[in-house]
C-alpha positions as CSV (number, residue, x, y, z in Angstrom):
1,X,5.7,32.0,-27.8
2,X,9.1,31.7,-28.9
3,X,12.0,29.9,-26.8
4,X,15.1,30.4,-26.7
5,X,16.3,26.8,-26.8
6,X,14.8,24.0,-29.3
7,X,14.3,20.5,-29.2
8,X,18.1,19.7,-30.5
9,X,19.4,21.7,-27.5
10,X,17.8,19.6,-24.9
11,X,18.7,16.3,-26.5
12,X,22.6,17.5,-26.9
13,X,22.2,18.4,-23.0
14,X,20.1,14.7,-22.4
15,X,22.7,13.0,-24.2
16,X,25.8,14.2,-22.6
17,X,24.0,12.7,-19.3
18,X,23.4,9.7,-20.6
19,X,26.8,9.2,-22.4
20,X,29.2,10.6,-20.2
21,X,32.4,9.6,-18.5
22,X,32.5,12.1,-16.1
23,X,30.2,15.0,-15.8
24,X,30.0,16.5,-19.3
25,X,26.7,17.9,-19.2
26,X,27.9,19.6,-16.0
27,X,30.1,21.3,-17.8
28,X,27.5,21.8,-20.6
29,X,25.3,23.4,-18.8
30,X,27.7,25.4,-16.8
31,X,29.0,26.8,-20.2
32,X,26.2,29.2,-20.4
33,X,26.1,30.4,-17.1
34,X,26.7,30.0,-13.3
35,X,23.0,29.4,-13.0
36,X,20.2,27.8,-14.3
37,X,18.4,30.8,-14.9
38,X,18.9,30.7,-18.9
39,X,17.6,26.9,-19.1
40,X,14.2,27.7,-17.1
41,X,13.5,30.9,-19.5
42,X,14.8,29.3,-22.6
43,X,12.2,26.4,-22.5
44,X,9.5,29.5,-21.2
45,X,9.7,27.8,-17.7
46,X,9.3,29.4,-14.5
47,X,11.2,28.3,-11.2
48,X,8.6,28.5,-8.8
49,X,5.0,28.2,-10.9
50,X,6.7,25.7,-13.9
51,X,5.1,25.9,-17.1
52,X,1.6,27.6,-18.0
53,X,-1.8,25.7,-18.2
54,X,-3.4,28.1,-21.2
55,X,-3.9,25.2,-24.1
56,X,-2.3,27.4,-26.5
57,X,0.7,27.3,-24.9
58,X,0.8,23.6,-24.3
59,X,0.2,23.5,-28.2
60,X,3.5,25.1,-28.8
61,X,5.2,23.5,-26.6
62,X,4.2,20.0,-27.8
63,X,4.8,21.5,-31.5
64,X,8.7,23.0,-30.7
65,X,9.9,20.0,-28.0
66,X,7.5,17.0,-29.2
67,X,5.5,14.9,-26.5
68,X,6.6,13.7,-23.3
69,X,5.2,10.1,-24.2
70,X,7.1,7.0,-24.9
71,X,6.3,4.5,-27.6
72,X,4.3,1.7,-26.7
73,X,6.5,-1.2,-28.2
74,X,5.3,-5.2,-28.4
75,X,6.5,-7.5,-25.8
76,X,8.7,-10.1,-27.1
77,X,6.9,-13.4,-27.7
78,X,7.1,-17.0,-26.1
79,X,9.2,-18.3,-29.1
80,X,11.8,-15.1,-28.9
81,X,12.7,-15.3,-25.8
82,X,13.0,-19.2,-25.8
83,X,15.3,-18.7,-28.9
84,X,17.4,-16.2,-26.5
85,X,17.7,-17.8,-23.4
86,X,19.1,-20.7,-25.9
87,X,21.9,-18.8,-26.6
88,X,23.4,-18.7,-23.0
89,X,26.5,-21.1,-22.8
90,X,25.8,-22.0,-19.3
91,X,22.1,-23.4,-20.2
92,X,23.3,-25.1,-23.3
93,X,26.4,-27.1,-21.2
94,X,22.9,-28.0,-18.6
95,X,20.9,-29.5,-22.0
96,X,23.6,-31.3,-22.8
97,X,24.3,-32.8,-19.5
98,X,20.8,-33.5,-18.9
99,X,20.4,-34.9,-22.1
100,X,23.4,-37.4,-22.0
101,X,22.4,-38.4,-18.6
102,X,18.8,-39.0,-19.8
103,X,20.8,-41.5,-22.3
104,X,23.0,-43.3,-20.2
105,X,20.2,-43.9,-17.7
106,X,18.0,-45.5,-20.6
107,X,21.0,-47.4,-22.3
108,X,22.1,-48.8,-18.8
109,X,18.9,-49.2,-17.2
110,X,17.9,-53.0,-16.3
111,X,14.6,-54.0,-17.4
């Protein structure tokens, strides 16, 4: 099974949806067509049944558009986002304030 469209095609139509400023992948799309007929049959879609169980097909489909899966990526750690959260101005100006009034309450204080 061939199709008509690749993997570069979608992405230039993904990212003019992400990206845009007004409605560029409207217009992307629209290009090609009043409908939407030549996107379903370029990616060998069907309106009404959507794409075909047979394994084969599914093979080439993962091999021409890649999988629908999304990386798994490491949390950031304790230490990272205690580093980050540092970096705020308004919770720096609070440490400081804290800090000198944990001073002056200890230099002052009567024993």
């Amino acid at each position: 099974m061939e199709f008509a469209l690749n993997r570069d095609d979608l992405i230039k139509i993904v990212s003019a949806a992400q990206e845009r400023s007004y409605a560029e992948e409207i217009e992307l799309l629209q290009q090609s067509g009043p409908t939407l007929d030549w996107l379903v049959s370029g990616v060998g879609s069907h309106h009404k049944d959507g794409i075909s169980n047979d394994e084969a097909a599914i093979a080439k489909r993962k091999q021409a558009f890649g999988d629908n899966i999304k990386p798994i990526t490491k949390p950031p750690g304790f230490f990272e986002l205690f580093c980050d959260a540092l970096s705020d101005f308004m919770l720096r100006v609070l440490l400081i304030a804290s800090a000198s009034s944990l001073i002056l309450e200890t230099a002052t204080a009567k024993p």
